[in-house]
One Martini backbone bead per residue (centre of mass of N, CA, C, O) as a GRO file, in nm:
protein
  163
    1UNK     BB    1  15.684  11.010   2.275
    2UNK     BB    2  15.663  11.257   2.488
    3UNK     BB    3  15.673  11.351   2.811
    4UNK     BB    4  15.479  11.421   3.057
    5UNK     BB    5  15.390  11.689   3.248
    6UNK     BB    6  15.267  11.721   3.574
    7UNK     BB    7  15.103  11.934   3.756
    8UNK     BB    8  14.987  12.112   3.982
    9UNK     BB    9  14.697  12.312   4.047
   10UNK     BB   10  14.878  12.408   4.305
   11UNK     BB   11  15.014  12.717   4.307
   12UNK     BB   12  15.206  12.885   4.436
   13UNK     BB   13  15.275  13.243   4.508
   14UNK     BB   14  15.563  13.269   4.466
   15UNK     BB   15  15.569  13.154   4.177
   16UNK     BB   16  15.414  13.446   4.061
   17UNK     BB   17  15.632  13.661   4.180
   18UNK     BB   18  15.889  13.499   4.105
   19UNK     BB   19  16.162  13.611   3.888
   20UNK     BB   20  16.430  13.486   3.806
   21UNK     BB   21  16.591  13.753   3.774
   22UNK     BB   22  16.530  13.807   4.077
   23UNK     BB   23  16.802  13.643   4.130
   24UNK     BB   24  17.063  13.673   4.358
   25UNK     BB   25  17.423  13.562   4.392
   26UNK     BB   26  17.608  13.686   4.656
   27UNK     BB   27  17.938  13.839   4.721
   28UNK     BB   28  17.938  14.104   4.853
   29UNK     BB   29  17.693  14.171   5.081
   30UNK     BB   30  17.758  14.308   5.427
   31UNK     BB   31  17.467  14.487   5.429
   32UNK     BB   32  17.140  14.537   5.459
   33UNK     BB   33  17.203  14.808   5.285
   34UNK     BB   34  17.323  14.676   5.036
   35UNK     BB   35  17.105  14.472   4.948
   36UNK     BB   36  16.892  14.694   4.898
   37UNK     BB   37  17.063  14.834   4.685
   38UNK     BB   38  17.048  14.610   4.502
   39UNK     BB   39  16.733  14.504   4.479
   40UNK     BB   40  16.682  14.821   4.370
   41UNK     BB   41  16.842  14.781   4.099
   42UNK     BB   42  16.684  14.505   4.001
   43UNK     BB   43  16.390  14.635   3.998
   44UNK     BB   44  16.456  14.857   3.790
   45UNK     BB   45  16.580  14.690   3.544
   46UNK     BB   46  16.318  14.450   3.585
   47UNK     BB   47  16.057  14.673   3.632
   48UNK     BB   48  16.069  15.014   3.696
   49UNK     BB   49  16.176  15.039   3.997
   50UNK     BB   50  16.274  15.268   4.191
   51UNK     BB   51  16.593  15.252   4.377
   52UNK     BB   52  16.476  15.452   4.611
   53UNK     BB   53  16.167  15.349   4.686
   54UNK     BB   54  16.279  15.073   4.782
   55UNK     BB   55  16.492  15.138   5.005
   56UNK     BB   56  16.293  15.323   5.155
   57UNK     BB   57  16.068  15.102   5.220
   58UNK     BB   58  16.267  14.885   5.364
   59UNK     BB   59  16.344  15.052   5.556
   60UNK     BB   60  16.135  15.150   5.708
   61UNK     BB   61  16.030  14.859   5.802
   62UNK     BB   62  16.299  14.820   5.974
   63UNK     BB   63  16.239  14.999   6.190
   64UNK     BB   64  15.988  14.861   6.315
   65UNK     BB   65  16.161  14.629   6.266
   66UNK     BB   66  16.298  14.298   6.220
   67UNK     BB   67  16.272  14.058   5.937
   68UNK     BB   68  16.396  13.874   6.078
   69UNK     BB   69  16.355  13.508   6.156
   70UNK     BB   70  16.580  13.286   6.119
   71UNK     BB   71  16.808  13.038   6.014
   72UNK     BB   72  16.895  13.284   5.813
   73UNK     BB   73  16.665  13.463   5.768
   74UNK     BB   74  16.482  13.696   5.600
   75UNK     BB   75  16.168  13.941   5.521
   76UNK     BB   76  16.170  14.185   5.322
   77UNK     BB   77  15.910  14.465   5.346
   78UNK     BB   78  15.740  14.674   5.076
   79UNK     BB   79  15.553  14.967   5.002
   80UNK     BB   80  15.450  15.067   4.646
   81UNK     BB   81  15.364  15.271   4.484
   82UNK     BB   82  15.188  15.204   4.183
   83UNK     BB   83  15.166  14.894   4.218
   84UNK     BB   84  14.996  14.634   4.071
   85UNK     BB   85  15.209  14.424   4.177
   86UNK     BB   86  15.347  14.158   4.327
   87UNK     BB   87  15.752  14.139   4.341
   88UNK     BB   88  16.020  13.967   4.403
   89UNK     BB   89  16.315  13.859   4.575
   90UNK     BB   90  16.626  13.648   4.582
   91UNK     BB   91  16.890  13.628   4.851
   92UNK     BB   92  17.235  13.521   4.824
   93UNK     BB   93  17.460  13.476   5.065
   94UNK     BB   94  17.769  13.409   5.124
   95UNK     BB   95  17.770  13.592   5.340
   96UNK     BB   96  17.680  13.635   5.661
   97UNK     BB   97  17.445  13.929   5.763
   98UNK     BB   98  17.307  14.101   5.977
   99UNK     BB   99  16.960  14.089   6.139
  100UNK     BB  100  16.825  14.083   6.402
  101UNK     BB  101  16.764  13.830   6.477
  102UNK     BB  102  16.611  13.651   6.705
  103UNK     BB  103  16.875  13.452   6.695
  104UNK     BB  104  17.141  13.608   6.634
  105UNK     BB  105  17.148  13.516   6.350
  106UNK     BB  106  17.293  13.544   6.035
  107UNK     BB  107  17.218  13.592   5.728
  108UNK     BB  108  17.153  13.459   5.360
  109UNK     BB  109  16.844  13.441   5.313
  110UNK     BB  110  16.668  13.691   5.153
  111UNK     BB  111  16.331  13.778   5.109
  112UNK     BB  112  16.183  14.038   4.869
  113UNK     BB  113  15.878  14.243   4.949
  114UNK     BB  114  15.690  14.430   4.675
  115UNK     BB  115  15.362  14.581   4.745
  116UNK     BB  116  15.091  14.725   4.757
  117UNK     BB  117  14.973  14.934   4.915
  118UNK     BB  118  14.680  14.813   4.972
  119UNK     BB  119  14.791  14.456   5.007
  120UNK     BB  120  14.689  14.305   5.251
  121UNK     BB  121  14.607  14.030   5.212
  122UNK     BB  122  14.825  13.947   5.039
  123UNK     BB  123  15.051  14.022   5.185
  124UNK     BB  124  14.947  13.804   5.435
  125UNK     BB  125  14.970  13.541   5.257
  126UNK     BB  126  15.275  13.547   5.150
  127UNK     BB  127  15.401  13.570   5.431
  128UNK     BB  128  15.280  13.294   5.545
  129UNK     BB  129  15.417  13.110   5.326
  130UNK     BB  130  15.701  13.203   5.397
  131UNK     BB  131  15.699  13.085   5.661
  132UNK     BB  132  15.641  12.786   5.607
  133UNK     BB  133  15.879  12.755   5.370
  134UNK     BB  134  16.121  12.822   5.610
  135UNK     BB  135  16.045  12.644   5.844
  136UNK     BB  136  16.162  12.425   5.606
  137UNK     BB  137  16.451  12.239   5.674
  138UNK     BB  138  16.435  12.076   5.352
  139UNK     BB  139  16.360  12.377   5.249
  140UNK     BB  140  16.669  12.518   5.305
  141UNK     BB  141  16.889  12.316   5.278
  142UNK     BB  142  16.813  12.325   4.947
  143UNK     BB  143  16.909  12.594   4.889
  144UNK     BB  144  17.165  12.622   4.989
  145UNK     BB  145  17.287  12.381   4.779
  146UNK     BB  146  17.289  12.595   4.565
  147UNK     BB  147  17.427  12.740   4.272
  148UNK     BB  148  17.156  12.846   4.089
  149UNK     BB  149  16.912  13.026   4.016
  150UNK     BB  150  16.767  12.827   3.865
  151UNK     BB  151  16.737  12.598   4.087
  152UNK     BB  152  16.582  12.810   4.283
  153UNK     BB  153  16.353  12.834   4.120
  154UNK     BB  154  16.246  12.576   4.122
  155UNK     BB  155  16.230  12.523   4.446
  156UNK     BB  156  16.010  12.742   4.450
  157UNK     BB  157  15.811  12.632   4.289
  158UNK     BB  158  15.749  12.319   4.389
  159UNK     BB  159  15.657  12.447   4.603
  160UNK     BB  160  15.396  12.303   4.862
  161UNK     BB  161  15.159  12.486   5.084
  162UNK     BB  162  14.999  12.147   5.114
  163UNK     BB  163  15.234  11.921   5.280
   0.00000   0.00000   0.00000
């Protein structure tokens, strides 16, 4: 008989909008402007939203202020026409990158959204998640662990905002 496997009936926010292929170990890029230019092209390879739609939305609310948010983390965030769902990319930089986060420290792990223009609600839905999902330091440490996509993409999908 085959082992059953147990899911949780509450899945996280996070697991239904990123797709593993949006997962990306960077050894390249050493600036917000680089970062921003691949998860573009990430976007574009894999969802068909123009990468400079991408880019140019990601700039625009980093100008608002920085999305970094400290501990190594960043989560910019933005907004794209005629997008009909909310979608996602994280990347893992080997070097850390400046990113104006609050404690001066440069990020290596930022997660990328791009929701619908209008979503609001779901958007603050999703940002609220990912700050509690980042503030927890031993999902932090098991990511930072991470060697492969794969394994990054299983330890979002986990990860329950009800612990």
């Amino acid at each position: 008989m085959p082992p059953i496997f147990i899911h949780s009936p509450i899945m996280n926010l996070i697991s239904k909008i990123l797709l593993p292929d949006n997962i990306l170990l960077d050894t390249e890029s050493t600036s917000k402007k680089r970062v921003f230019e691949r998860v573009g092209l990430l976007f574009e390879n894999n969802q068909q939203i123009a990468r400079s739609q991408v880019f140019d939305s990601l700039f625009a609310r980093e100008k608002l202020g920085s999305t970094g948010l400290g501990q190594g983390v960043a989560i910019p965030h933005g907004r794209i026409a005629k997008l009909r769902d909310a979608t996602a990319a994280f990347v893992m930089t080997s070097h850390p990158i400046p990113f104006d986060a609050p404690d001066g420290q440069p990020v290596n792990m930022i997660f990328v959204l791009l929701v619908p223009e209008r979503a609001n609600d779901l958007h603050l839905q999703i940002l609220g998640e990912l700050a509690q999902m980042f503030s927890d330091t031993p999902f932090r440490n098991r990511l930072l662990a991470c060697k492969d996509t794969g394994s990054i993409h299983q330890l979002f999908y986990d990860w329950n905002s009800v612990t």
